[in-house]
C-alpha positions in Angstrom: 58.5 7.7 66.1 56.2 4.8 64.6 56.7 5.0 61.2 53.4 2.7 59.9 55.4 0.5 58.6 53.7 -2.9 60.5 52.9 -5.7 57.9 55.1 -3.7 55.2 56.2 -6.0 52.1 59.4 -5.2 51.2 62.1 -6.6 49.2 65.6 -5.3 49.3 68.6 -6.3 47.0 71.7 -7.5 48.3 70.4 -7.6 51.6 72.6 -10.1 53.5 75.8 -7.8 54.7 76.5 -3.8 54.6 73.7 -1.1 53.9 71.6 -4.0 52.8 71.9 -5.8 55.9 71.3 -2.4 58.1 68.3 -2.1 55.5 66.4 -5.7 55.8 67.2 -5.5 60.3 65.4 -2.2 59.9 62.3 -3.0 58.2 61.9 -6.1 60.6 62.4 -3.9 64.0 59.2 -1.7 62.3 57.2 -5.0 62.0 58.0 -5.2 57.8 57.8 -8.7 56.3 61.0 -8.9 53.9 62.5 -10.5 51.3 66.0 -10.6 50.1 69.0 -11.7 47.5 72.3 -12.1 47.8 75.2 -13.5 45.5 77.0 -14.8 49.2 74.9 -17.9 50.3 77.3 -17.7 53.4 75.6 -14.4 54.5 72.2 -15.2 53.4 72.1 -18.3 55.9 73.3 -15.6 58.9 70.0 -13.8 57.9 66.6 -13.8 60.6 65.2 -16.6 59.9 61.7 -14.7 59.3 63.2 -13.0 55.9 62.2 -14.8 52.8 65.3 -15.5 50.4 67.4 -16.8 47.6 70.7 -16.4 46.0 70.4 -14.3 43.4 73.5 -12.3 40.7 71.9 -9.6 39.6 73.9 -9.3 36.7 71.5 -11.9 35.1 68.4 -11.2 34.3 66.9 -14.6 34.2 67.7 -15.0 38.2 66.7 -11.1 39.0 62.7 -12.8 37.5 63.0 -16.1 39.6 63.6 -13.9 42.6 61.4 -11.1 42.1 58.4 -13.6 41.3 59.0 -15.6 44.0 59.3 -12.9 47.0 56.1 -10.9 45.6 54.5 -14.4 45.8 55.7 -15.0 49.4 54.9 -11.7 50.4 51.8 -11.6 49.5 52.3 -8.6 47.6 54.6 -5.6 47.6 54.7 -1.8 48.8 58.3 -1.3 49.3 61.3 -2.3 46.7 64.6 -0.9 47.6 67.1 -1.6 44.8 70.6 -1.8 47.0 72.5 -4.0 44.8 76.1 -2.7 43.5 79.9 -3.2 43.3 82.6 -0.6 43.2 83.7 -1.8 39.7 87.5 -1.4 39.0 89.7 2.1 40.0 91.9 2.5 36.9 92.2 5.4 34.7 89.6 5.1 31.6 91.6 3.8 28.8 93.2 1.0 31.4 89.5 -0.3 31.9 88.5 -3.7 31.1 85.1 -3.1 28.8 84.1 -6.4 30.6 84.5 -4.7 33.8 82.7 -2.0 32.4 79.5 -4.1 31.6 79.3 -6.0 34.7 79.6 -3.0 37.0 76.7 -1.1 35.0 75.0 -4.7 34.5 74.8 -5.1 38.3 74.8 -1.3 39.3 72.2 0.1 37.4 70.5 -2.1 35.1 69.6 -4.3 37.8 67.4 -2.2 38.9 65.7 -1.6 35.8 65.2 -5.4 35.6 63.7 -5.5 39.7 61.4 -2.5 39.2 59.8 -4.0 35.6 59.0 -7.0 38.1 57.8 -5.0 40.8 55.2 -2.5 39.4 52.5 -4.3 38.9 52.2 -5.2 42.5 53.3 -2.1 43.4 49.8 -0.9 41.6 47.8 -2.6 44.4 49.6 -0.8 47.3 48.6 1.7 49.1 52.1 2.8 50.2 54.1 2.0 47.2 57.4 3.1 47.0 60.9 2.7 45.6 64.2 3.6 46.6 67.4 3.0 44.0 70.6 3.7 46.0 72.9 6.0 43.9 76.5 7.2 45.3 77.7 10.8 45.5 79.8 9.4 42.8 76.6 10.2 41.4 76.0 13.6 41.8 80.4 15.1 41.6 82.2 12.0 39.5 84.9 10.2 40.9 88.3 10.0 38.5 89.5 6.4 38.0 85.7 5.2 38.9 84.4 5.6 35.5 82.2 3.0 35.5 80.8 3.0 39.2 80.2 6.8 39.0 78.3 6.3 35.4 76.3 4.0 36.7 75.2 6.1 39.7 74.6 8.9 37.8 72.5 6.2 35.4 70.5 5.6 38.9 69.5 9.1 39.7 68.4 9.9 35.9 66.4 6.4 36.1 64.7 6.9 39.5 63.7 10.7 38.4 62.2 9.4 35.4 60.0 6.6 37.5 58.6 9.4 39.3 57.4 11.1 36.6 55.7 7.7 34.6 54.9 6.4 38.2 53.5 9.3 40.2 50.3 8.9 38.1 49.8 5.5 39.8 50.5 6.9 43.6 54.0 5.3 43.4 57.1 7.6 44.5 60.8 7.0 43.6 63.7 8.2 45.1 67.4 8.0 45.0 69.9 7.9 48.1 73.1 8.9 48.1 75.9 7.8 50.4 78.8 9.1 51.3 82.0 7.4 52.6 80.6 4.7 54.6 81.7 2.7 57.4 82.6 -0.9 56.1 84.9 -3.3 54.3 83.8 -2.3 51.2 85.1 1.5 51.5 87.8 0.5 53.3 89.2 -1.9 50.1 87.8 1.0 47.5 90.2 2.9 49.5 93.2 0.4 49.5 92.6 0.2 45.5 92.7 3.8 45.5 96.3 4.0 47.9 98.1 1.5 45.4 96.9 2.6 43.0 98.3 6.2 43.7 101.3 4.8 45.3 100.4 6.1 48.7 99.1 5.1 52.0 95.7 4.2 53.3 95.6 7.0 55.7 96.2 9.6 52.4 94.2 8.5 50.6 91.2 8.6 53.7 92.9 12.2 54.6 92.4 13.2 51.5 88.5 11.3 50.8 87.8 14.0 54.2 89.2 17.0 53.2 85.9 17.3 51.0 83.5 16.5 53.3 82.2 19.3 55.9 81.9 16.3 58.8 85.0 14.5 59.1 83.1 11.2 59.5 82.3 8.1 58.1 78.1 7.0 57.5 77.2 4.3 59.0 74.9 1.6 56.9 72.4 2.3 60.1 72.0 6.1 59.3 71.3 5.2 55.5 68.8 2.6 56.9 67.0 5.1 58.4 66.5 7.6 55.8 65.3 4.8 53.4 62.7 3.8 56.5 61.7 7.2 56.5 61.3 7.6 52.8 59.4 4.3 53.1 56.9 5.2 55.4 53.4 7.0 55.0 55.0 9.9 56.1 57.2 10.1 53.3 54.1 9.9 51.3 54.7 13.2 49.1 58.7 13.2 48.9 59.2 11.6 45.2 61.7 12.5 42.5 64.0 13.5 44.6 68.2 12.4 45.0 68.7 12.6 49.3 72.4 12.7 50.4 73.5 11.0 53.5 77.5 12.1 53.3 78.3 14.4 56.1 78.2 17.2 52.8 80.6 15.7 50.5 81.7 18.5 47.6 83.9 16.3 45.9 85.5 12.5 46.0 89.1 12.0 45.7 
């Protein structure tokens, strides 16, 4: 399928490992021009050397304006913004919670993207395919007990991106939130060890248990996310806006 997406600009958060990686390698095999962040300057050096990029904590706002300026600039433009940026935040029970752990994982989490998409209208004006995708969690759509502030924060995504549609749509721009599931990668796999000591059990009871909610007994991979976002991205997405798209095997619950 050719999804149109040839000479693309697109900037991606957090682009140098996981979903973000997935994300950036599958804008370039459509023939996208990208730009990315990362806090790991490790990573970002592994990166094609074609993508434009610089370190960037999107906790600060200062750094989220450097960047942003800088990759519309070498761009050329922008059509695509996906806001991937997050971290699990801590797995404790609510009163436990450090309200600096709080902050930083709605600071990173959600109000990043707020601070990326302030940057990014404008230019998104002069597109003819402008769109933006803000990746949410099912923690975003069920909750998720002793994940206060990560599943706040994703539920802060979808009521954000739903909003853009409505103040955007006016200006041909479409916003949309994705939700993963349990996914494939180191970072489920230490959310999950948290989870086990936390509990006192093992890993495998704590992954038993994360798939006795889900209808396929599977992890998502960062490619099939990847791929809905390209999708979503591409003129023939052009009328899907407002919308919050799971991609987790039908997930009724976390645990």
């Amino acid at each position: 399928m050719n999804l149109e997406l040839e000479g693309a600009r697109v900037i991606v958060t957090a682009g140098a490992q996981g979903i973000g990686r997935a994300i950036v390698e599958g804008f370039l095999a459509e023939g996208a021009r990208v730009a990315t962040c990362d806090i790991d300057e490790a990573a970002l050096a592994s990166l094609p050397p074609e993508v434009w990029q610089q370190r960037c904590d999107v906790s600060d706002a200062g750094q989220i304006e450097s960047f942003m300026q800088g990759a519309i600039a070498a761009l050329g433009g922008l059509d695509v913004l996906v806001n991937n940026a997050g971290i699990a935040g801590p797995t404790s029970p609510v009163e436990e919670i450090d309200p600096e752990a709080w902050e930083q994982c709605l600071s990173v989490s959600l109000t990043s993207q707020f601070h990326c998409v302030r940057h990014a209208v404008p230019a998104l004006r002069q597109s003819g395919n402008a769109s933006i995708l803000n990746l949410s969690s099912m923690a975003g759509r069920v909750g998720f007990a002793l994940r206060t502030p990560y599943a706040a924060a994703k539920w802060g995504v979808i009521g954000f991106t739903k909003s853009l549609s409505i103040e955007l749509g006016k200006d041909s721009i479409r916003a949309n939130a994705i939700l993963p599931g349990i996914v494939a990668g180191d970072r489920q796999r230490r959310v999950l060890e948290a989870k086990a000591q936390r509990l006192g059990k093992s890993f495998e009871e704590v992954e038993a248990a994360a798939f006795s909610y889900t209808s396929l007994k599977e992890y998502v991979t960062p490619q099939q996310i990847a791929d809905q976002i390209l999708f979503l991205a591409s003129p023939r997405g052009r009328t899907i806006s407002g919308q919050a798209i799971s991609v987790c095997g039908d997930g009724q619950m976390l645990a």
